[in-house]
N, CA, C and O atoms as a Tripos MOL2 file, in Angstrom:
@<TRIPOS>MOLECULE
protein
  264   263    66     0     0
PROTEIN
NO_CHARGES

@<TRIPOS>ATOM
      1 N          -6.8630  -16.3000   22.2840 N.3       1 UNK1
      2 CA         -6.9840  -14.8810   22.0770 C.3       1 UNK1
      3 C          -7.9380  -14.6440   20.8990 C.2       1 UNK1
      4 O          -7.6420  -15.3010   19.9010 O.2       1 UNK1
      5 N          -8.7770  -14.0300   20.8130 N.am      2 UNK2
      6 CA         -9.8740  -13.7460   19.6850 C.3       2 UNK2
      7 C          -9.3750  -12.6800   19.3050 C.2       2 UNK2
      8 O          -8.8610  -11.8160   20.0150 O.2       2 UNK2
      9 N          -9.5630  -12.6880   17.6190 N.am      3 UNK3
     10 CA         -9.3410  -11.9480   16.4630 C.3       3 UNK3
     11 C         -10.1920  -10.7620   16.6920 C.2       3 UNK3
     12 O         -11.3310  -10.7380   17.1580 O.2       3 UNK3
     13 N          -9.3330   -9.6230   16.2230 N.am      4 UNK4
     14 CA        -10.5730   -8.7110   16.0650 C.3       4 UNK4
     15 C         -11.5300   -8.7910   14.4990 C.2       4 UNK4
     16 O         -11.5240   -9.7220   13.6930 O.2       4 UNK4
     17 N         -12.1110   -7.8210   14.4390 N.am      5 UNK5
     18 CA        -12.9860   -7.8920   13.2810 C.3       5 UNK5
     19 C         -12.5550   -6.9390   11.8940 C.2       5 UNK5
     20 O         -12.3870   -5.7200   11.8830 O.2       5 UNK5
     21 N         -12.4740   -7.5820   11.1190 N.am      6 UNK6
     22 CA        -11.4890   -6.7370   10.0760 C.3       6 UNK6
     23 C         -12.4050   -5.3500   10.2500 C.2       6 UNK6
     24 O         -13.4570   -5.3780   10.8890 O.2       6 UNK6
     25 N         -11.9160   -4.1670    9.6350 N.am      7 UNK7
     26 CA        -12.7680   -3.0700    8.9440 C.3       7 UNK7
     27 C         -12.3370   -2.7520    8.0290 C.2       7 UNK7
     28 O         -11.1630   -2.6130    7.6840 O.2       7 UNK7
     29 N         -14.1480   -2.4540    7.0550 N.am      8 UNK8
     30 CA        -14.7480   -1.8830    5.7810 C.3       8 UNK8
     31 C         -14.3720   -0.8560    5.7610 C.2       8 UNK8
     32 O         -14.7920    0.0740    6.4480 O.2       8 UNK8
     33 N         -13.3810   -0.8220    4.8540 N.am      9 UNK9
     34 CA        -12.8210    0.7070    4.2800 C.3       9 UNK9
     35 C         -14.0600    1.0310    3.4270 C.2       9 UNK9
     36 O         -14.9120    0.2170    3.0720 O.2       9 UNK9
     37 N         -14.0290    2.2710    3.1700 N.am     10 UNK10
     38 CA        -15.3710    2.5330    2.1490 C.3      10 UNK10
     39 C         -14.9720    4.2180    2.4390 C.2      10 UNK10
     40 O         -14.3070    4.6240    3.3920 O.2      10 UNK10
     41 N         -15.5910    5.0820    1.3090 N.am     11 UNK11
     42 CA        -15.3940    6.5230    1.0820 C.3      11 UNK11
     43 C         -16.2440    6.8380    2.2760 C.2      11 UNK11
     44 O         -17.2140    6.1680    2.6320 O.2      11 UNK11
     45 N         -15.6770    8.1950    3.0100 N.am     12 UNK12
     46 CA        -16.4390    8.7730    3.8160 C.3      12 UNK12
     47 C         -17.6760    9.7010    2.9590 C.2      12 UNK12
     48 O         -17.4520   10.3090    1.9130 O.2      12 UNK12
     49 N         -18.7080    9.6590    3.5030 N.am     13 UNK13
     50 CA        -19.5350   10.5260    2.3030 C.3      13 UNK13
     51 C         -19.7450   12.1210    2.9100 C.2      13 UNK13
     52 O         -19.6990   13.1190    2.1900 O.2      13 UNK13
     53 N         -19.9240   12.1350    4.0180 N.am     14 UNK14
     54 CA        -19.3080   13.9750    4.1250 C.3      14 UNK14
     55 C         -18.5440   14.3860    4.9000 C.2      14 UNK14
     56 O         -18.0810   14.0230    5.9810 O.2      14 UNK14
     57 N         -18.3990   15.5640    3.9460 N.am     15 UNK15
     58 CA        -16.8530   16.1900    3.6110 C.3      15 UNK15
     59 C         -16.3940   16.6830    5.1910 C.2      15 UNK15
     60 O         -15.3600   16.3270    5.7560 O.2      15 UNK15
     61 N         -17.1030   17.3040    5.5700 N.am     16 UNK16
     62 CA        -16.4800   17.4280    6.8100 C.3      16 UNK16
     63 C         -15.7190   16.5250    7.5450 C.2      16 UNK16
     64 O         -14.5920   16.7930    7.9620 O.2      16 UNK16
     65 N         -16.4370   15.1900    7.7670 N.am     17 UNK17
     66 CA        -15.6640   14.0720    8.5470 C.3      17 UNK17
     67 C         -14.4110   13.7010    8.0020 C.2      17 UNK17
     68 O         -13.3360   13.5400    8.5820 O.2      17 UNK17
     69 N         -14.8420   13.5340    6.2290 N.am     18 UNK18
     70 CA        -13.4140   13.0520    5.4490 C.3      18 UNK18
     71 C         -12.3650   13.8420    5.6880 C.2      18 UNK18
     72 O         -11.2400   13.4330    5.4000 O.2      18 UNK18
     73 N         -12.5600   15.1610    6.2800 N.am     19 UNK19
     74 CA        -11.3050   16.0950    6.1500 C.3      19 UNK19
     75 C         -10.5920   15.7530    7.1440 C.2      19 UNK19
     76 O          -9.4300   15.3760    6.9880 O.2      19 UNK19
     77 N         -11.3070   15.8470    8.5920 N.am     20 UNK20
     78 CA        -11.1920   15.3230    9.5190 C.3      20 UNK20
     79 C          -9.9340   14.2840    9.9660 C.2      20 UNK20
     80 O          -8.9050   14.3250   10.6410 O.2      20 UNK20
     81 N         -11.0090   12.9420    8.8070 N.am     21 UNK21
     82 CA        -10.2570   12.0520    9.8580 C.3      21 UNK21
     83 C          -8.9040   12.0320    8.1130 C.2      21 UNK21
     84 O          -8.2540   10.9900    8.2020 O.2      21 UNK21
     85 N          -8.5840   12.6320    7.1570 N.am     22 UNK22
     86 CA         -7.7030   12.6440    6.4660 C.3      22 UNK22
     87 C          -6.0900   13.7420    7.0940 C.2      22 UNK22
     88 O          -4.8810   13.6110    6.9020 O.2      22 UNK22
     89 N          -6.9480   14.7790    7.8870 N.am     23 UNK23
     90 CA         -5.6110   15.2550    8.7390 C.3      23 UNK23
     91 C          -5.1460   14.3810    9.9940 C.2      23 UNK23
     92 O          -4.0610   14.7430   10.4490 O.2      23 UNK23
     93 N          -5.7470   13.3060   10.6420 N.am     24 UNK24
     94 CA         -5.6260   12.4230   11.4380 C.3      24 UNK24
     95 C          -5.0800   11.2440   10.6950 C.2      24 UNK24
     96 O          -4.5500   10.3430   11.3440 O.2      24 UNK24
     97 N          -5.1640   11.1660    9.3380 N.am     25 UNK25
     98 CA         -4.5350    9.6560    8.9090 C.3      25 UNK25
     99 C          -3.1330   10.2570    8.3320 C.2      25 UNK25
    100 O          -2.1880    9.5750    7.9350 O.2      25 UNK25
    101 N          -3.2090   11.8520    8.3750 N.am     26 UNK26
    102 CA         -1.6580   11.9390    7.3030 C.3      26 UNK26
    103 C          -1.0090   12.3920    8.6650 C.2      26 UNK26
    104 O           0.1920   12.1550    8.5330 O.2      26 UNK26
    105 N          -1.1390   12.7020    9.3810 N.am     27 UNK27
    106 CA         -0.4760   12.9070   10.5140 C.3      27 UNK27
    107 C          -0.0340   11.9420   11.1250 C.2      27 UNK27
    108 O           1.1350   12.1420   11.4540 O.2      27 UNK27
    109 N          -0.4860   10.8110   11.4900 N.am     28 UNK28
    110 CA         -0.0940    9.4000   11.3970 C.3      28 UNK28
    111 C           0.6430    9.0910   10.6850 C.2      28 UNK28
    112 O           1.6560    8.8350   11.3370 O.2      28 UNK28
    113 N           0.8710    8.8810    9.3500 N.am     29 UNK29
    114 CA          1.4450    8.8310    8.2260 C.3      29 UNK29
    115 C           2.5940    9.4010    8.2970 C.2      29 UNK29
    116 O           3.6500    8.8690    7.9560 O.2      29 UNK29
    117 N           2.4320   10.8760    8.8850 N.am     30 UNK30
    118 CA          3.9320   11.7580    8.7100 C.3      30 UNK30
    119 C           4.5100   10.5230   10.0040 C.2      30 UNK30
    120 O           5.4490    9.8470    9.5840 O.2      30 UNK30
    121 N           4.3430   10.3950   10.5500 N.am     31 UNK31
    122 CA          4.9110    9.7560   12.2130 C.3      31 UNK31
    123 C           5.5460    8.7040   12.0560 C.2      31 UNK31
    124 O           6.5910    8.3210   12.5820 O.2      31 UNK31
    125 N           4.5680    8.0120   10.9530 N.am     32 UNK32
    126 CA          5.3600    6.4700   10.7330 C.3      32 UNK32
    127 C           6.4380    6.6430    9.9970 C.2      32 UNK32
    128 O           7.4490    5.9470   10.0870 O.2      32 UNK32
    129 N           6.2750    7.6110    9.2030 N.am     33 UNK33
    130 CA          7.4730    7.7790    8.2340 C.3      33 UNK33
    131 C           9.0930    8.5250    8.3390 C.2      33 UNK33
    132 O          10.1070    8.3490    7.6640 O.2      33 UNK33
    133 N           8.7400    9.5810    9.7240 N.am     34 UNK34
    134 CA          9.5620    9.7200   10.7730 C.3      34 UNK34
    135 C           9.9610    8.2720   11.3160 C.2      34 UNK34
    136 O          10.8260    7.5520   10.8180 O.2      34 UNK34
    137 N           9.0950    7.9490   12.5380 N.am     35 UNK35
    138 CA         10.0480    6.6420   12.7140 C.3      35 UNK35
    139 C          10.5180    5.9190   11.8930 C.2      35 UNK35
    140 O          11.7010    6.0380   12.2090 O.2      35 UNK35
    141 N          10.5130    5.0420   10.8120 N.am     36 UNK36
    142 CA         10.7670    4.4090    9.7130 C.3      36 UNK36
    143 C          12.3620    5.0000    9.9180 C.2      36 UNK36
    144 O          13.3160    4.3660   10.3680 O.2      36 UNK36
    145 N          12.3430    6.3210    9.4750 N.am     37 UNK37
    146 CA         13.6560    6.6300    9.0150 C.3      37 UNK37
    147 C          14.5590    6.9960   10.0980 C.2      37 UNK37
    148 O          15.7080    7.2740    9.7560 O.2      37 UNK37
    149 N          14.2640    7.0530   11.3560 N.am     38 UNK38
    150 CA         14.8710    7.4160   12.4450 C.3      38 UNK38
    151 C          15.3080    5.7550   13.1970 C.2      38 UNK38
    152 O          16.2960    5.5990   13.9140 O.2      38 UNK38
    153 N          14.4880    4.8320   12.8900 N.am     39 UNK39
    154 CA         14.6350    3.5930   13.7170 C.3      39 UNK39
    155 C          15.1570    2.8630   12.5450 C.2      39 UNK39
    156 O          15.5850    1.7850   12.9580 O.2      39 UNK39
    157 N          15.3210    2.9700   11.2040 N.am     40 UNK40
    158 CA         16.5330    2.1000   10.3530 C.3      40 UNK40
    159 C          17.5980    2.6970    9.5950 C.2      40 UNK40
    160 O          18.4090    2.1390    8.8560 O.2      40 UNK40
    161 N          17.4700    4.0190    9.9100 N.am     41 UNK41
    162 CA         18.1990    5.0470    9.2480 C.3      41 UNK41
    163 C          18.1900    4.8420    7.3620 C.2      41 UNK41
    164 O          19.0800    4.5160    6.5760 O.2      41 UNK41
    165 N          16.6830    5.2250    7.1690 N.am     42 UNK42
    166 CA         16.3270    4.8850    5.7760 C.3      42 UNK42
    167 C          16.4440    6.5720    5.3790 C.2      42 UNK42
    168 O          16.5390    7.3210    6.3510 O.2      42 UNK42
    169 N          16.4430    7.0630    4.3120 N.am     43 UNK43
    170 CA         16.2490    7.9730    3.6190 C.3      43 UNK43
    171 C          14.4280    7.5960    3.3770 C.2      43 UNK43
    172 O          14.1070    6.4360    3.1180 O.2      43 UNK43
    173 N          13.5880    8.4610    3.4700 N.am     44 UNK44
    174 CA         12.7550    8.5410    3.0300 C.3      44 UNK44
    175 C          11.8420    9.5210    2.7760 C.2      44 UNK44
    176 O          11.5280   10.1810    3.7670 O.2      44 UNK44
    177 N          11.3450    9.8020    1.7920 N.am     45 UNK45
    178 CA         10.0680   10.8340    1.1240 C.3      45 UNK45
    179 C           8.8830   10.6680    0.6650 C.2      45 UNK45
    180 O           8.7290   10.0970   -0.4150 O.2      45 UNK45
    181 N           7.8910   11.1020    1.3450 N.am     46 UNK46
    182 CA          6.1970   11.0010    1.8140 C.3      46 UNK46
    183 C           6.0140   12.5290    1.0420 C.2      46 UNK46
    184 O           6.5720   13.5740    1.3770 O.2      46 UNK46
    185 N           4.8170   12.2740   -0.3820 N.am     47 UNK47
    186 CA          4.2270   13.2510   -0.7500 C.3      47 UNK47
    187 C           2.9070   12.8740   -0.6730 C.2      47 UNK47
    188 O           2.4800   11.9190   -1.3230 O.2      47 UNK47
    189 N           2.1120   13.6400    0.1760 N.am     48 UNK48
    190 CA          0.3900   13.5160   -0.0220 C.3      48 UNK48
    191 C          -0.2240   14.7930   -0.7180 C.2      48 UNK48
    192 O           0.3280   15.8910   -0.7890 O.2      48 UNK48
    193 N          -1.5570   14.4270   -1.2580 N.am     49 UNK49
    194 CA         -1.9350   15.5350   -2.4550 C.3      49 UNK49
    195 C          -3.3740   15.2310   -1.4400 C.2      49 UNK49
    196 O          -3.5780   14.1580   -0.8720 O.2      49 UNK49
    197 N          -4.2310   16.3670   -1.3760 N.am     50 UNK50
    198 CA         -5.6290   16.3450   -0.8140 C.3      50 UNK50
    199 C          -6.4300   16.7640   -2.0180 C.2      50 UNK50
    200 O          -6.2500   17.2470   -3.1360 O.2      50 UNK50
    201 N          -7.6370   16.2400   -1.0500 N.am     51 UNK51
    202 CA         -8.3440   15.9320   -2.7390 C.3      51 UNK51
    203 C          -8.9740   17.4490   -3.2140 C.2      51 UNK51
    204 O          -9.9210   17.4580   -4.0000 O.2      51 UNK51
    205 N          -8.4030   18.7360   -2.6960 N.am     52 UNK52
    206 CA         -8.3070   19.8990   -2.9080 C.3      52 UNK52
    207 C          -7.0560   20.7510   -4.1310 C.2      52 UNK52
    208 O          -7.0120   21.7830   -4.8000 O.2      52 UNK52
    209 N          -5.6970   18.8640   -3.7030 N.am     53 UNK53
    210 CA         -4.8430   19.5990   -4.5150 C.3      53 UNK53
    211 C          -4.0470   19.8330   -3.4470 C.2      53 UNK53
    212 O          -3.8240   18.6960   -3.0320 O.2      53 UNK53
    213 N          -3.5170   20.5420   -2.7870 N.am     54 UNK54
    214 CA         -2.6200   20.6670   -1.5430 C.3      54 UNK54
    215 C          -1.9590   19.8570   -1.5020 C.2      54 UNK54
    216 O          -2.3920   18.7060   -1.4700 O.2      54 UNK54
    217 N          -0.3330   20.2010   -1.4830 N.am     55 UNK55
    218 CA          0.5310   19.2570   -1.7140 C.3      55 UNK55
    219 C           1.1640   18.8740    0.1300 C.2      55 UNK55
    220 O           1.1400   19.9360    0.7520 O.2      55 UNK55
    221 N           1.5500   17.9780    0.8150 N.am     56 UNK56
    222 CA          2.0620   17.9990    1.9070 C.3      56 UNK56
    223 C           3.1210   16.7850    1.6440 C.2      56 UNK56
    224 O           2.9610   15.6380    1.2270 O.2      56 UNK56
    225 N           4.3060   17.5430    2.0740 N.am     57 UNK57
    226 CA          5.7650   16.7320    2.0020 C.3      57 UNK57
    227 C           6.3270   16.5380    3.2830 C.2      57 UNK57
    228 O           6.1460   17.2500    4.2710 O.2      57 UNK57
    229 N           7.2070   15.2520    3.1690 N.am     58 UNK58
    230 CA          8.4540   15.0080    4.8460 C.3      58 UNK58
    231 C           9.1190   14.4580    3.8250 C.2      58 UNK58
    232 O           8.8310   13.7910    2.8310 O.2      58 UNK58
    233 N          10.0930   14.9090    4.3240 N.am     59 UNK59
    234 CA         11.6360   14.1730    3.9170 C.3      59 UNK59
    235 C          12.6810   14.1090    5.2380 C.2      59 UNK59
    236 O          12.8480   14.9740    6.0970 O.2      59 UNK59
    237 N          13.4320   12.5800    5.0900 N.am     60 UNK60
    238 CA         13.9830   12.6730    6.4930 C.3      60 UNK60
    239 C          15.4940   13.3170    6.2870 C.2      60 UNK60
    240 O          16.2610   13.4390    7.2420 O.2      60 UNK60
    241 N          15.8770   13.7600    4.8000 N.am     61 UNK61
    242 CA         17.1470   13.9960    4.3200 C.3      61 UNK61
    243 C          16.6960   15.5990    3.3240 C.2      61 UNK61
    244 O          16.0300   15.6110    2.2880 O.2      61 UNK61
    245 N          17.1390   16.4950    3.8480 N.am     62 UNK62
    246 CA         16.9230   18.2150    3.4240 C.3      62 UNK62
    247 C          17.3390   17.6610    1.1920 C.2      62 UNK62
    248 O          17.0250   18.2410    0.1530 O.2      62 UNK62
    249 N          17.8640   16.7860    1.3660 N.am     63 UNK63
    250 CA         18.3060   16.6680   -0.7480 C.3      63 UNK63
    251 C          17.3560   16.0850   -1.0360 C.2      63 UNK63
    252 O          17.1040   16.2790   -2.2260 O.2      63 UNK63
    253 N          16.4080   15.2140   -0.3940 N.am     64 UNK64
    254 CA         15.5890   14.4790   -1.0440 C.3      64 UNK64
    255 C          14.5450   15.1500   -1.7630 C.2      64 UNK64
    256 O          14.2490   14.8030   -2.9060 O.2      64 UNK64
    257 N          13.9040   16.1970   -1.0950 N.am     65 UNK65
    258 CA         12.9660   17.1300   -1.6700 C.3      65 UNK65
    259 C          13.5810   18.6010   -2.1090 C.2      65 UNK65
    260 O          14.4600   18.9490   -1.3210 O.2      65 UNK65
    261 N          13.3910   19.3400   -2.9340 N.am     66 UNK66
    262 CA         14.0250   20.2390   -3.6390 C.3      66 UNK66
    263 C          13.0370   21.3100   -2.9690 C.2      66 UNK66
    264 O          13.1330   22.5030   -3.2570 O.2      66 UNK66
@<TRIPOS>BOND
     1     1     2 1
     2     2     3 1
     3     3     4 2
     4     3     5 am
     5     5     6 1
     6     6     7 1
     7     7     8 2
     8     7     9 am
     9     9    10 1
    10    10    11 1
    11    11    12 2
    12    11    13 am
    13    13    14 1
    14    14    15 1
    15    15    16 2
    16    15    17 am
    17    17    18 1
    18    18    19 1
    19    19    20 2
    20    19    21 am
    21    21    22 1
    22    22    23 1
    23    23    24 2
    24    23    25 am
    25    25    26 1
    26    26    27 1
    27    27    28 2
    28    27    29 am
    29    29    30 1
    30    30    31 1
    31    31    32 2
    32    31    33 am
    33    33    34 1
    34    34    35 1
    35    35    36 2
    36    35    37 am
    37    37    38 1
    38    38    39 1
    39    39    40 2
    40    39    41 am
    41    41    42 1
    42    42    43 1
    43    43    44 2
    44    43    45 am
    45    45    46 1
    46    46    47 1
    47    47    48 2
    48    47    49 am
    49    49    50 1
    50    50    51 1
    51    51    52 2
    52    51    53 am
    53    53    54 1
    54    54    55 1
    55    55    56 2
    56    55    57 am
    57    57    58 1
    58    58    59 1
    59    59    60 2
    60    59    61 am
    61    61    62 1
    62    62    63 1
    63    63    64 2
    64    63    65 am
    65    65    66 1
    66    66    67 1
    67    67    68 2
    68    67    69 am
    69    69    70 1
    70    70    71 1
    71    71    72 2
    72    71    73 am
    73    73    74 1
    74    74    75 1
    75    75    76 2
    76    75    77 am
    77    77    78 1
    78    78    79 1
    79    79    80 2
    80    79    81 am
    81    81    82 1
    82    82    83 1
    83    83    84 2
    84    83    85 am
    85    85    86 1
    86    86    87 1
    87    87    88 2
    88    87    89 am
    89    89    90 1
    90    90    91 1
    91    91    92 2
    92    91    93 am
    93    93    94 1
    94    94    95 1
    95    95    96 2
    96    95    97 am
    97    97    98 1
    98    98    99 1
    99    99   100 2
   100    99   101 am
   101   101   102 1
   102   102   103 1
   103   103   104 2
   104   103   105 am
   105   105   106 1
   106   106   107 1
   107   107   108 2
   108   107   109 am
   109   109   110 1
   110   110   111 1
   111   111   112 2
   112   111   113 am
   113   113   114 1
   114   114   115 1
   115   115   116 2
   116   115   117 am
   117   117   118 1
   118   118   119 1
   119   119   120 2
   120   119   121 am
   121   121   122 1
   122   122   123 1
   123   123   124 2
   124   123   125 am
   125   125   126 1
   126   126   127 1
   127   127   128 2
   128   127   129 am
   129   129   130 1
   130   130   131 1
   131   131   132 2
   132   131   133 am
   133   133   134 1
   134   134   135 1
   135   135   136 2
   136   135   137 am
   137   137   138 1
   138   138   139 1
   139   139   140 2
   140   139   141 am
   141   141   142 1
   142   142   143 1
   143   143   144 2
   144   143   145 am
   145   145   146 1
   146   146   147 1
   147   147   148 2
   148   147   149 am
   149   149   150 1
   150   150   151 1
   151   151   152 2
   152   151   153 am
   153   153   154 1
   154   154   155 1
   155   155   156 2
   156   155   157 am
   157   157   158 1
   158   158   159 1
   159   159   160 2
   160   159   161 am
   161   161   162 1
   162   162   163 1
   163   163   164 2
   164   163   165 am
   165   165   166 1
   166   166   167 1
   167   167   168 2
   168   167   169 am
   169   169   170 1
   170   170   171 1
   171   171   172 2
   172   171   173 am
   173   173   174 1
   174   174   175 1
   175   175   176 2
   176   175   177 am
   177   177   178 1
   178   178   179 1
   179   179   180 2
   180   179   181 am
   181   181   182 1
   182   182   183 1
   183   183   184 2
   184   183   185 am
   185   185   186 1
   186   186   187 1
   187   187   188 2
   188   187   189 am
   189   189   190 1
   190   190   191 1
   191   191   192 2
   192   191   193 am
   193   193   194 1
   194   194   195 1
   195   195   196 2
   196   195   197 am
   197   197   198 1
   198   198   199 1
   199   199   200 2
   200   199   201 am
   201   201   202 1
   202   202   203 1
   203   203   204 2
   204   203   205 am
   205   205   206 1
   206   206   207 1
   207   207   208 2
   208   207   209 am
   209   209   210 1
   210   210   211 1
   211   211   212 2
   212   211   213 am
   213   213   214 1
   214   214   215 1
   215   215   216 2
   216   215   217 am
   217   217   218 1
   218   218   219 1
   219   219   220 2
   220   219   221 am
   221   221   222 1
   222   222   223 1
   223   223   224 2
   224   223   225 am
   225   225   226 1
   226   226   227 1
   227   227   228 2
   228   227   229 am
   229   229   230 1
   230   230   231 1
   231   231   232 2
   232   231   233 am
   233   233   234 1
   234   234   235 1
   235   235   236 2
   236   235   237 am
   237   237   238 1
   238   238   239 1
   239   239   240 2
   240   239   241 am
   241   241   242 1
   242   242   243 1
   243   243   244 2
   244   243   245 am
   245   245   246 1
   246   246   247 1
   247   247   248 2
   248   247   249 am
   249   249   250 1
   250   250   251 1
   251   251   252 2
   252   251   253 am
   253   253   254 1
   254   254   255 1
   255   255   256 2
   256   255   257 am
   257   257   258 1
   258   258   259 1
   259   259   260 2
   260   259   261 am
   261   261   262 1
   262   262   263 1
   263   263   264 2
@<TRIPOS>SUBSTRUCTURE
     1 UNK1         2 RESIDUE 1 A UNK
     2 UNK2         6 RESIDUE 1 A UNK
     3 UNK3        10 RESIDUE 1 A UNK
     4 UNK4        14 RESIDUE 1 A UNK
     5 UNK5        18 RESIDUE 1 A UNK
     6 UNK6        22 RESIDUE 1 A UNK
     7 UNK7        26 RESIDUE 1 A UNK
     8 UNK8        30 RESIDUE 1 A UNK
     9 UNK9        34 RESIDUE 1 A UNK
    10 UNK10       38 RESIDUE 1 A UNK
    11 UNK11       42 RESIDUE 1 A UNK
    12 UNK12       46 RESIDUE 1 A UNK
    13 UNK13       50 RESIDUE 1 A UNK
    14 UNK14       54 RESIDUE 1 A UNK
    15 UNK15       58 RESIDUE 1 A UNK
    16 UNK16       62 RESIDUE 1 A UNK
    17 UNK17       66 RESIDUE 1 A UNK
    18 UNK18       70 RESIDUE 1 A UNK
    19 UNK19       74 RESIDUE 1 A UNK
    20 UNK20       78 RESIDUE 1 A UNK
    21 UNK21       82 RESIDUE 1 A UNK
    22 UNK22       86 RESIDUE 1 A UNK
    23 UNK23       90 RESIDUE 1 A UNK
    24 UNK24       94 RESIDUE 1 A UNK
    25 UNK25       98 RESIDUE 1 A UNK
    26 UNK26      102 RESIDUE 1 A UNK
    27 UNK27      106 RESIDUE 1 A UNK
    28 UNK28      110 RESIDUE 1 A UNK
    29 UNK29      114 RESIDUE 1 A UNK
    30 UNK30      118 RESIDUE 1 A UNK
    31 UNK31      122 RESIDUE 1 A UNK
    32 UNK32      126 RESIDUE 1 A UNK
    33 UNK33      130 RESIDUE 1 A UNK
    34 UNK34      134 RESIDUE 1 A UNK
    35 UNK35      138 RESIDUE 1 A UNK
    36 UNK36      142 RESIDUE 1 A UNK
    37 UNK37      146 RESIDUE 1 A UNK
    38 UNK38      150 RESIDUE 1 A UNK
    39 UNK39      154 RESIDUE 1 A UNK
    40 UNK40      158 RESIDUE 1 A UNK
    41 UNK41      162 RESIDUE 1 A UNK
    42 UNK42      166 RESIDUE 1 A UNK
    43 UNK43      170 RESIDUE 1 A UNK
    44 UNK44      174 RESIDUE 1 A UNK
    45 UNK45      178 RESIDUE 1 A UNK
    46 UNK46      182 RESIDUE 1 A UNK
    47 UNK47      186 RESIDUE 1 A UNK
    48 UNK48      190 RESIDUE 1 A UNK
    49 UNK49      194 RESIDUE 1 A UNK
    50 UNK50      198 RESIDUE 1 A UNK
    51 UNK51      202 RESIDUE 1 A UNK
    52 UNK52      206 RESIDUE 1 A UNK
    53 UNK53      210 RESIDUE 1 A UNK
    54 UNK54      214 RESIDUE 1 A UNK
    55 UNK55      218 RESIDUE 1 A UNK
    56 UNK56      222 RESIDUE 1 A UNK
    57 UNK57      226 RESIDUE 1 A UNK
    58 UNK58      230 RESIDUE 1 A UNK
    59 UNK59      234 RESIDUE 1 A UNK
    60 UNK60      238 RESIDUE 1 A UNK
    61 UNK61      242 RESIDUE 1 A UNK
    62 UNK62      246 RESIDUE 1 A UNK
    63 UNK63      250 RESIDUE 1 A UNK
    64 UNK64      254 RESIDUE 1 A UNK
    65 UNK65      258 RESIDUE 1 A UNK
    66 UNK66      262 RESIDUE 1 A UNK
């Protein structure tokens, strides 16, 4: 079976795309972190900040976040 080929993380350089594919990676993000806590029954809390400042929260337990 052949390996795939790692990938070069590196800054997106415009802004448009970065926004882009940053609502596509935290949306992902929210998903995994849903399952996580739904498939081991973890408590868990995901805060992302955009590089605007915009705060976006999940919590899988209503006490965890105030």
């Amino acid at each position: 079976m052949a390996k795939r080929g790692g990938v070069q993380l590196r800054l997106i350089k415009d802004k448009m795309r970065r926004q882009v594919r940053f609502c596509k990676c935290r949306s992902g993000l929210f998903k995994k972190a849903f399952e996580l806590a739904l498939l081991c029954d973890a408590e868990v809390a995901l805060l992302v900040f955009s590089q605007s400042g915009k705060l976006y929260e999940y919590s899988s337990s209503s006490r965890l976040i105030c």
